[in-house]
N, C-alpha and C positions, 0 to 999 in steps of 0.2 A: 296564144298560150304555148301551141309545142314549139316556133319560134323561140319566145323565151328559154325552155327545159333546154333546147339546143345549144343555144348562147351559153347557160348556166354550164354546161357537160361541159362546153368546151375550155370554158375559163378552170374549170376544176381538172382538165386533162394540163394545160399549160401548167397549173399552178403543181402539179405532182410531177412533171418533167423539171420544173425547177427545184421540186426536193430533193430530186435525184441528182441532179448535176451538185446538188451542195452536201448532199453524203458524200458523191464520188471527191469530191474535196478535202471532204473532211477525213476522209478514209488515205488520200496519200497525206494529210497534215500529219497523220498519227503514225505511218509507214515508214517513212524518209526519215524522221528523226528518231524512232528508232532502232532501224537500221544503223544508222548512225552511231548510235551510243551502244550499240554491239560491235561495233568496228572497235571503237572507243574502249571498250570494257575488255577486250582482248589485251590488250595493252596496259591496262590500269589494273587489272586481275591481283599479280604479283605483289604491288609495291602493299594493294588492299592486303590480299592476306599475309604478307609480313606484319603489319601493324594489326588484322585480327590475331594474328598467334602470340604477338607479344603482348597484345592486351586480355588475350587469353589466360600467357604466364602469368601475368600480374595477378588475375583474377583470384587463378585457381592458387595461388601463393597467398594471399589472402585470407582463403577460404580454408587454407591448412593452419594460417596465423590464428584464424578467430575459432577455429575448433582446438589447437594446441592452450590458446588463451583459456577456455572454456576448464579444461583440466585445471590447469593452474588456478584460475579462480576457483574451480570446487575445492582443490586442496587449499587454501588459506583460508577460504568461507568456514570450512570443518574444523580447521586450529582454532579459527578468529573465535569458535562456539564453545570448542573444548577448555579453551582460556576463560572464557567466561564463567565457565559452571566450575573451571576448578578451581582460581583464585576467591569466587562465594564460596565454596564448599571448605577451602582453605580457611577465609575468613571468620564465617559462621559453619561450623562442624555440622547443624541443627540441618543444615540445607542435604546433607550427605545421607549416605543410607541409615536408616533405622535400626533400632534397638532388635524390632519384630524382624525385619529380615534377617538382620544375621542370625537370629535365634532360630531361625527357619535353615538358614545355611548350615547353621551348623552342626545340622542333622547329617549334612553330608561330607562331614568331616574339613569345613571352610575353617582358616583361624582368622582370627582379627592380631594374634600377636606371634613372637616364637620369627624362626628362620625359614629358607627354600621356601618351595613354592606354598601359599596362604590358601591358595583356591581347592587345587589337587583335582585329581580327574575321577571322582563318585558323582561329581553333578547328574544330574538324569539330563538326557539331550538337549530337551527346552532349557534349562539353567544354561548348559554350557555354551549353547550358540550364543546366548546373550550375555557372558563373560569370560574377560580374559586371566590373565593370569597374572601373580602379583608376585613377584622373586624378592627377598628379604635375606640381605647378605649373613655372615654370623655375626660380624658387628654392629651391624646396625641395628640391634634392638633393644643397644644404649642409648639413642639418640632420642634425645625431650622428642621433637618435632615427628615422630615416625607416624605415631599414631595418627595423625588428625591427616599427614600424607597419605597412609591406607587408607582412611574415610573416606578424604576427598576423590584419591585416585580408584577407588570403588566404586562412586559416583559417575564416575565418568563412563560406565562401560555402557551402559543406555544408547548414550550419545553416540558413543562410536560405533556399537552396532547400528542403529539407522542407519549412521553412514556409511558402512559396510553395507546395508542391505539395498541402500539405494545408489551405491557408484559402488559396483563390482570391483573395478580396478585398483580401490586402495587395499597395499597385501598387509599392511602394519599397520596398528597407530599404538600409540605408548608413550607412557611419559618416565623419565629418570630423575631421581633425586641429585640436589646438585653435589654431594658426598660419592655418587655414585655407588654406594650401596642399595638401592629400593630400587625398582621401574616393576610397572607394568605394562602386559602386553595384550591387546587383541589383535586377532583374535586368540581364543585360546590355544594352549602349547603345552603337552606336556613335562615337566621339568625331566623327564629321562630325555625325554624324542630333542629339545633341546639342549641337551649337555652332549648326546651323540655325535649332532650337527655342528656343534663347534669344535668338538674332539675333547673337551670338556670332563673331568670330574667332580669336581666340587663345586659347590654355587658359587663360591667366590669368584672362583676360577669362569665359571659360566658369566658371569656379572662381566665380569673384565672382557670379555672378549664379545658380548653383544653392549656395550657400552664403548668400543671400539671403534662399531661400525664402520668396518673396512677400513683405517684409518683416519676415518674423519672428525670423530672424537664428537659427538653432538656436547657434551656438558660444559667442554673446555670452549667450544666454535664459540656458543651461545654467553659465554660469561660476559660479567662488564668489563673487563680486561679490552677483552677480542669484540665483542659487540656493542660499544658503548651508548649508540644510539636505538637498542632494544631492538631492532628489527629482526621480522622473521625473514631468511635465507634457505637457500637449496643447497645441499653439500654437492661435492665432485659426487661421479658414478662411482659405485665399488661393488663386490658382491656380498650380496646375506646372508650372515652368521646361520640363520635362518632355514639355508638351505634355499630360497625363493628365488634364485639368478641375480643378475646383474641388478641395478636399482638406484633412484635417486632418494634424499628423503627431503623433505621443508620441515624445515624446527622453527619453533616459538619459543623464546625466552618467556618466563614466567615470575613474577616479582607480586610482591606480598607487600606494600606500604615500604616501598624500595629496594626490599631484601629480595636477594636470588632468593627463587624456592625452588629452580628444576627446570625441563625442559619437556617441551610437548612435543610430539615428532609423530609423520605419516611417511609412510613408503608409496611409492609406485614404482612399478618394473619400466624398464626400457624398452623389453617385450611388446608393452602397451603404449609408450609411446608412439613404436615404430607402426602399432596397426592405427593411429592416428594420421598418420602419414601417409599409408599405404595407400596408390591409388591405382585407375589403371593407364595401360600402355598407351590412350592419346591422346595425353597431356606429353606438351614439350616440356623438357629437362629433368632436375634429377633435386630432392628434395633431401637436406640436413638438419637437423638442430646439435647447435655445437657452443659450449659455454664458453667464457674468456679465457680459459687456460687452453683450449681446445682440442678439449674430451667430445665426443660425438654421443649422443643423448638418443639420437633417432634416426632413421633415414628409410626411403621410400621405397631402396631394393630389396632390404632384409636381410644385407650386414651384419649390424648392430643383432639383431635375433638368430643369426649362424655363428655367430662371434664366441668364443669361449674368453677372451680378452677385452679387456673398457679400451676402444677405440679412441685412436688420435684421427684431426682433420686430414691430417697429411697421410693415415692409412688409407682413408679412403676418396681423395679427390682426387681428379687424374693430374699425372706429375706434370706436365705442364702445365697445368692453373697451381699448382704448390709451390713454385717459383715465386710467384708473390707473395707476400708473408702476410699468413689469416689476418695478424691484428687491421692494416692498412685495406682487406678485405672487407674486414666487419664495420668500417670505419664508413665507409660508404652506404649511407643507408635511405630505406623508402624510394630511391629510383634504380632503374635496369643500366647496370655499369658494363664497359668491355674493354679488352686490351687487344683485338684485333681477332683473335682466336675464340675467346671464350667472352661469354656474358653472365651477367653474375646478378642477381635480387636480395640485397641481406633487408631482413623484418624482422625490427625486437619484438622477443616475447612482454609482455608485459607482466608485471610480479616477477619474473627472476630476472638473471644475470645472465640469461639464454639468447639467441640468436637464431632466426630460422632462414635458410642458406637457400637460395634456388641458382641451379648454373644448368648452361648449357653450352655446346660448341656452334661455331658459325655454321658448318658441315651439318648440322643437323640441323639447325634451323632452315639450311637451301633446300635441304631431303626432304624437310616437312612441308614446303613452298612446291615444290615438283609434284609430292604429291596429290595436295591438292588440284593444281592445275591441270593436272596431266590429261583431264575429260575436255578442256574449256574448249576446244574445237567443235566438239562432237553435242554438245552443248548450245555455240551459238549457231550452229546446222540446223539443231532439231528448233531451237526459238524462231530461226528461220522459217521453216518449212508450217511450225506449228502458226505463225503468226498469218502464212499466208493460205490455209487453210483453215484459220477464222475468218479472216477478213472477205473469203467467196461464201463461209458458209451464213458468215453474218448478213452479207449483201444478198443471197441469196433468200435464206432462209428465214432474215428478221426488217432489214431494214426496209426491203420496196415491200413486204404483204404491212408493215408496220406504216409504211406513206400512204398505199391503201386503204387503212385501215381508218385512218386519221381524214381520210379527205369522204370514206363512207361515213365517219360520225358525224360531219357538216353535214353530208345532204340528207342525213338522217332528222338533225333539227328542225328541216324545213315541211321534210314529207316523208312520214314513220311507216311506207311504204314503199318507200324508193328500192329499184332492182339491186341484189350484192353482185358485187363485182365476180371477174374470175382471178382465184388467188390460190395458191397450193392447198393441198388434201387439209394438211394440218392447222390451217387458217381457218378453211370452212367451217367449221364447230364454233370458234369464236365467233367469225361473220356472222353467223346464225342467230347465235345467242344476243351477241349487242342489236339485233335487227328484232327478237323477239323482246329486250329489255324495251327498248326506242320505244316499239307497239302498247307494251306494259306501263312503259312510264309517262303516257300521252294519258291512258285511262287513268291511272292513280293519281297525276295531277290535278285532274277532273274531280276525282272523288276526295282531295285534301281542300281543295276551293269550298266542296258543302259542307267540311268538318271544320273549316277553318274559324268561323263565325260562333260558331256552339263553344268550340273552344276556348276564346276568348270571353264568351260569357261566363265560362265557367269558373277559368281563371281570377276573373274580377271577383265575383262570389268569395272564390275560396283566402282571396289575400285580405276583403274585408272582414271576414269572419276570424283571420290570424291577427289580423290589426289589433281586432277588440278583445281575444283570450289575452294578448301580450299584454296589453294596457292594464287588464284584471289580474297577471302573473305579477306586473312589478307595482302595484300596489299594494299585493300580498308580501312581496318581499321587504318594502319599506316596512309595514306592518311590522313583521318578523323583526326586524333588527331594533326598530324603535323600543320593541320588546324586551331582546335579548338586551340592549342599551339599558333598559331600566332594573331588569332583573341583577346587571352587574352593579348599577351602583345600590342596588337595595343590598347588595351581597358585600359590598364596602361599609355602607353606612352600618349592619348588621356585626361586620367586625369592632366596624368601630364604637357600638354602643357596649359589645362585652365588655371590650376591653375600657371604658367609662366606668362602667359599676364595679368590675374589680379591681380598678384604683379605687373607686369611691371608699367600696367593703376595706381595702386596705389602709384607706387613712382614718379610717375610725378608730383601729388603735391607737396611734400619735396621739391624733387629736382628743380621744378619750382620756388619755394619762394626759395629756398635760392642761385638760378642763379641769379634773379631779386634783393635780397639782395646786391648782391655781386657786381653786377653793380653800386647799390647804392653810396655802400662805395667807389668804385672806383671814383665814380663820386664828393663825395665830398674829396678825399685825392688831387684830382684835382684841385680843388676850393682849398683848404688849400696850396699846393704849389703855385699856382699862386698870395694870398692875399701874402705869406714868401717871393717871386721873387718880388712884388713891394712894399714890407716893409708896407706894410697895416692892417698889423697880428693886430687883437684887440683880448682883453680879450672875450669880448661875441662871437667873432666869433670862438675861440677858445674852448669855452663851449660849443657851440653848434654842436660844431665837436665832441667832446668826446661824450656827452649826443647820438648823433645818431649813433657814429659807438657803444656806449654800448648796445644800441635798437637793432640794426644790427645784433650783434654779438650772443646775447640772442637769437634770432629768428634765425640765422643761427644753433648754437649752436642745438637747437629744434627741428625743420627740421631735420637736419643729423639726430640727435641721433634719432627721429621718422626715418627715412629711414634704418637705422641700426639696429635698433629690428628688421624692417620687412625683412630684408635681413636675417639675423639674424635665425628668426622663419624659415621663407622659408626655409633655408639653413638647418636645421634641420631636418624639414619634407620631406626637397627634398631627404636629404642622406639617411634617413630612410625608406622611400617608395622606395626606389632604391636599397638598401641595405638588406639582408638575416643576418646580422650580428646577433648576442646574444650578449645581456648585460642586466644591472641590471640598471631598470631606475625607476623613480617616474610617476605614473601614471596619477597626477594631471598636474607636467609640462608638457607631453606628448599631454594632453589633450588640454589644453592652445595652444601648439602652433599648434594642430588642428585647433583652433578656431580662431587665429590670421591670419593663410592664407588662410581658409576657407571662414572666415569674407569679405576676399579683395572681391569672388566671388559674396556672396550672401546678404552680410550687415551684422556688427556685430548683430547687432539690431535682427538677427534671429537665433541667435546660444547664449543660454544659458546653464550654467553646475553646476552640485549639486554633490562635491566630497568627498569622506570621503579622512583626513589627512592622510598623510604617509600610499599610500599603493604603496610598492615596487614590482616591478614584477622581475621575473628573466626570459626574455624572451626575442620576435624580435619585436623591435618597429618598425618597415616598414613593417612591415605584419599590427600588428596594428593598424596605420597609415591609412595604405591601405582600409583596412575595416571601419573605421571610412571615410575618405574622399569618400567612395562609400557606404555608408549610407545617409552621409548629405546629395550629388550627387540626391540621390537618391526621398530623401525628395521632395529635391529643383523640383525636374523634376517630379516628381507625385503625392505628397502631396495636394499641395498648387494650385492647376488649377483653376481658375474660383475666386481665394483667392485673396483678397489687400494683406494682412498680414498672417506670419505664424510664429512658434517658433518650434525650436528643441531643446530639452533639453535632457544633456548628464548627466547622474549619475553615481555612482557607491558606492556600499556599500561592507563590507566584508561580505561572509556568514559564515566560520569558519575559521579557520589557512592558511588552504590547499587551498580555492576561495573564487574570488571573482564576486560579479554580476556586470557587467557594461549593461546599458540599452543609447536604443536613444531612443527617442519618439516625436512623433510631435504631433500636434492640425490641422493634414488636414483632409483633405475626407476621410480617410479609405481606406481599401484594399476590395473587395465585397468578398463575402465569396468565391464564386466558383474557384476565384484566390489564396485563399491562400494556398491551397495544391499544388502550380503549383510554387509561385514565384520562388525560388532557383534552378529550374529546368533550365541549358543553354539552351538560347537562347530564352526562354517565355517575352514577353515582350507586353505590352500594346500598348508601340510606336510603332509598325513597321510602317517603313517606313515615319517616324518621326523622325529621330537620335537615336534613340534603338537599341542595341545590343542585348539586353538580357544574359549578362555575368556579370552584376555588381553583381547584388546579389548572384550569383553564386560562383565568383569568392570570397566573402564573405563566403559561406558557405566554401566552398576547406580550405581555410587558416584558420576559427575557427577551423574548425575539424581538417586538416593534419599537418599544420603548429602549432599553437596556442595551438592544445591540448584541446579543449573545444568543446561546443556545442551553438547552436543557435534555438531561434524557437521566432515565431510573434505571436503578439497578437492584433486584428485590428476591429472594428468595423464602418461600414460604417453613415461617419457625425463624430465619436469620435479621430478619428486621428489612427495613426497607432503606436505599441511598439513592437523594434526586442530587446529581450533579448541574453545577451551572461554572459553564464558561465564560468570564467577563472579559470586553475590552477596558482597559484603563482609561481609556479617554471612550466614551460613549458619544456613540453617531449623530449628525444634528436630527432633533426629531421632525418627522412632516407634520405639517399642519392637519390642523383637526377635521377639515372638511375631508382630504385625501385621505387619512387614515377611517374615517366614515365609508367610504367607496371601499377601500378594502376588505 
């Protein structure tokens, strides 16, 4: 035996001298190469950070594009809104402010008519933050159109405070009549503080010169002359009448059913552009925005913001790159251009006519290269030094106590007393512990051997006794459905017998008038033979035989043919609701003859329908049917409680090609709110114990979605009546078979 242990030692010394010699291997494989690619990387450093710092430019050029764009998009978002509300508010005056507010305003001296400023500055603070000011020339308060222009543009100050309150940067917004007598303005201003600002005496005079703006003329830019294809534009920079600095505006043309009506218009300063821009000192180059005529909008030194003057490109690029002419500049775009000296990034803005400019010189692109590199020596010294001071400490420190450690876990397998080797300080605590695990997990495998068999018993037990709940759970669940399956068609057949007996109750008038007719006639072809049997026949008696049975015949005649539409309708609706068929039907007659046997239950007088023409379904009308007659149902039985009167009205409109909306709605009590997440739910019901099922609206929902193809959702508030929406496709989905729709 100690023979053996001896042999064993030994082969486990050989076999750990060969892990050694294949670390020391493995440790120059990973040396040598690289070393190598630090020789390598000293040399390749350069060409690298050239193409990092240009692709740096690019980046950071970018990133000035998509925050510049960002601007611009909010200012057309804000037009696109303020066009909105004010061409409605134009259209329909009803949409614009109230009768009650201005009567509230004009406590504080507000006018709706008259000249200068409408508003005037008594508002108490909260009014005035939230309105601007409304200037009304002297002439213009002959013009038809003035009035419904204050409405509208009254309307509008809401709007444009949010968006004052939520992008600081906009300093104006305002719209002008296209007469150029009327504009308002926010924010508010008061008409002294403006007529100062302009140098200004008279309103006319003040009109004219903030109608001006800076020469850019927004009324004239914006007309169909100058702007025939309606688009909203950015004017040149100028400075505001205003007082507010330099500034660009974006205008919206505004059209009324073709007609100019004005012009909408927002400022932002340059100011703000340029702190868009602003970045810091190291990012290569030098950043512009500069339009096609090439006024300068922005830039990243802060120029444009010490400027008392609307900057040209050629003020401020260096004259050697101005030797090129901008347009031939701007012309090169989305790639990094050069002429030997200079490189250059033009990036359209998107929405305006703007340009974002990035240049730099070659000279500073070599200074940014230098400095960069200027460590790389000192750099691949220390990767040196640091590399081969891992490499002792790892041999040292990890690799031979780590071959050790690996050839003590072998002889550990064999004998959970074998002697620990000698290994550094910090090894020992581990050796320890794996020699004290080894020992632990010799006895614990011992004691999982006598748990092992109990286990297994137990196991078995426990899975046959899940076998057999599970077998008892999905019998119950069959149970359950076969249930819920009967309960729905007892809720169909249930429909469909009211609706039986109140055609029945309804054809007993016809059919009574025209028994009682029929007697009539009878009664006098009786009299007419017996005057022919005793030869007493007269002319008048013979008149008055024809005249009555023509009466007779009309009113029979009338009767039937009223008892035969309502057979007719019923008979329709009956095969439909009964019926799973597919076909291509009109959804207005469908609707009709809802409403004809519906009618018999509840009174016509309560079922009204607003249908768009020719809209064709390609679907199951008895599914349809079905939903509709347990909707009105549905009306009838909880709408309308504690009501004389009530109405249900059935629409429908196209929404695109592919659906359409059909809606019900009624004028009852509402749904309370805590119930409307619950109604479609089987078997929730108000009535219990009142004739309630709690399946109708249910069995609605089942059929929009599974059958139908569509979706349904309410809309209800309590006292305003209740509206279920349904969304149809035009062509409805093939339906699954009955077994799979059973599993569902």
């Amino acid at each position: 035996m100690g023979a053996g242990l001896a042999v064993e030692s030994q082969r486990s010394e050989l076999q750990l001298r060969r892990l050694q010699r294949h670390f020391l291997i493995f440790l120059c494989a990973i040396v040598v190469p690289v070393l190598a690619a630090l020789w390598m990387y000293k040399h390749h450093i350069e060409s690298v950070e050239e193409s990092r710092l240009l692709a740096a430019v690019e980046s950071h050029s970018m990133q000035q594009q998509l925050a510049f764009e960002q601007v611009i998009n909010v200012a057309t978002s804000h037009l696109q809104r303020l066009s909105l509300q004010f061409t409605d508010a134009m259209a329909r005056p009803e949409l614009g402010v109230d009768d009650a507010v201005w009567q509230h305003l004009s406590q504080f001296g507000v006018r709706r008519t008259g000249a200068g400023g409408l508003v005037g500055s008594k508002l108490d603070p909260w009014w005035r933050e939230r309105f601007g000011e409304l200037y009304v020339s002297s002439s213009a308060p002959k013009q038809a159109t003035l009035t419904k222009e204050i409405a509208a543009a009254m309307a509008l100050f809401p709007a444009m405070h949010a968006a004052h309150q939520a992008h600081p940067f906009f300093q104006w917004s305002y719209y002008y009549s296209p007469r150029e007598d009327f504009s308002s303005i926010y924010p508010f201003i008061a008409e002294k503080e403006l007529m100062q600002a302009t140098g200004t005496k008279t309103i006319d005079e003040m009109l004219k010169v903030v109608m001006d703006a800076g020469g850019t003329k927004p009324v004239q830019m914006m007309s169909p002359n100058r702007n025939p294809q309606r688009e909203s534009r950015w004017t040149q920079p100028y400075y505001d009448a205003g007082g507010k600095g330099a500034m660009v505006s974006l205008l919206r043309p505004q059209y009324l059913q073709d007609e100019y009506v004005g012009v909408l218009g927002t400022d932002v300063t340059l100011r703000m552009f340029s702190e868009v821009l602003k970045t810091d000192a190291s990012y290569l180059g030098h950043a512009l925005v500069v339009d096609s005529l090439g006024h300068v909008l922005a830039d990243d030194a802060g120029q444009v913001m010490e400027s008392k003057d609307i900057l040209k490109a050629n003020n401020v690029l260096p004259a050697t790159l101005t030797q090129l002419p901008l347009a031939s500049i701007l012309a090169q775009k989305k790639s990094l251009q050069g002429n030997g000296q200079w490189r250059w990034l033009v990036l359209p803005l998107q929405g305006s006519q703007w340009h974002l400019l990035v240049y730099f010189s070659e000279l500073e692109l070599e200074q940014a290269k230098a400095k960069q590199v200027a460590n790389t020596p000192f750099v691949l010294l220390g990767l040196l030094a640091l590399l081969l001071g891992a490499a002792w400490a790892i041999s040292y420190f990890f690799a031979l106590p780590a071959l050790r450690l690996v050839d003590f876990l072998r002889r550990l397998q064999a004998d959970p007393h074998v002697e620990m080797p000698q290994v550094p300080n910090a090894w020992q605590g581990a050796f320890s512990q794996v020699a004290a695990t080894a020992q632990e997990r010799a006895a614990y495998l011992t004691e999982v051997q006598g748990h092992s068999a109990h286990l297994e018993h137990t196991v078995a037990l426990r899975t046959s006794e899940l076998r057999e709940a599970n077998e008892v759970l999905q019998q119950t669940i069959l149970q359950l459905k076969n249930t819920q399956k009967m309960l729905v068609e007892s809720e169909k057949m249930a429909a469909l017998g009211s609706l039986v007996a109140g055609v029945a109750h309804e054809l007993n008038t016809p059919i009574g008038v025209s028994v009682t007719m029929s007697s009539t006639l009878q009664e006098k072809n009786r009299e007419l033979a017996e005057h022919m049997s005793a030869q007493t026949l007269r002319k008048t008696v013979l008149a008055e035989y024809v005249n009555v049975t023509e009466q007779g015949l009309q009113i029979l005649m009338r009767n039937l043919e009223q008892a035969a539409q309502l057979v007719s309708s019923f008979k329709q609706v009956a095969v439909d609701q009964t019926s799973d068929q597919r076909r291509r039907f009109d959804l207005a007659e469908l609707v009709l003859q809802v409403m004809q046997t519906m009618g018999v239950l509840y009174g016509d007088d309560k079922l009204k329908s607003n249908l768009a023409p020719d809209l064709v379904l390609d679907s199951f009308p008895g599914a349809l049917v079905q939903v509709l007659n347990n909707l009105i149902a549905n009306a009838e039985t909880h709408a309308f409680v504690g009501m004389e009167a009530g109405l249900v009205m059935i629409e429908a409109q196209p929404v695109d090609e592919q659906t359409i909306r059909l809606s019900v709605r009624d004028n009852g009590v509402g749904i309370k709110p805590e119930h409307l997440a619950h109604i479609f739910e089987p078997f929730f019901t108000t009535k219990l114990g009142q004739g309630g099922s709690g399946l109708g609206l249910n069995i609605v929902y089942n059929i929009v979605h599974s059958v139908l193809g569509g979706t349904i959702e309410v809309h209800s508030a309590l006292g305003l009546g209740a509206e279920f929406v349904i969304t149809l496709p035009r062509i409805a989905p093939e339906r699954l078979p009955e077994s799979t729709r059973a599993l569902e």
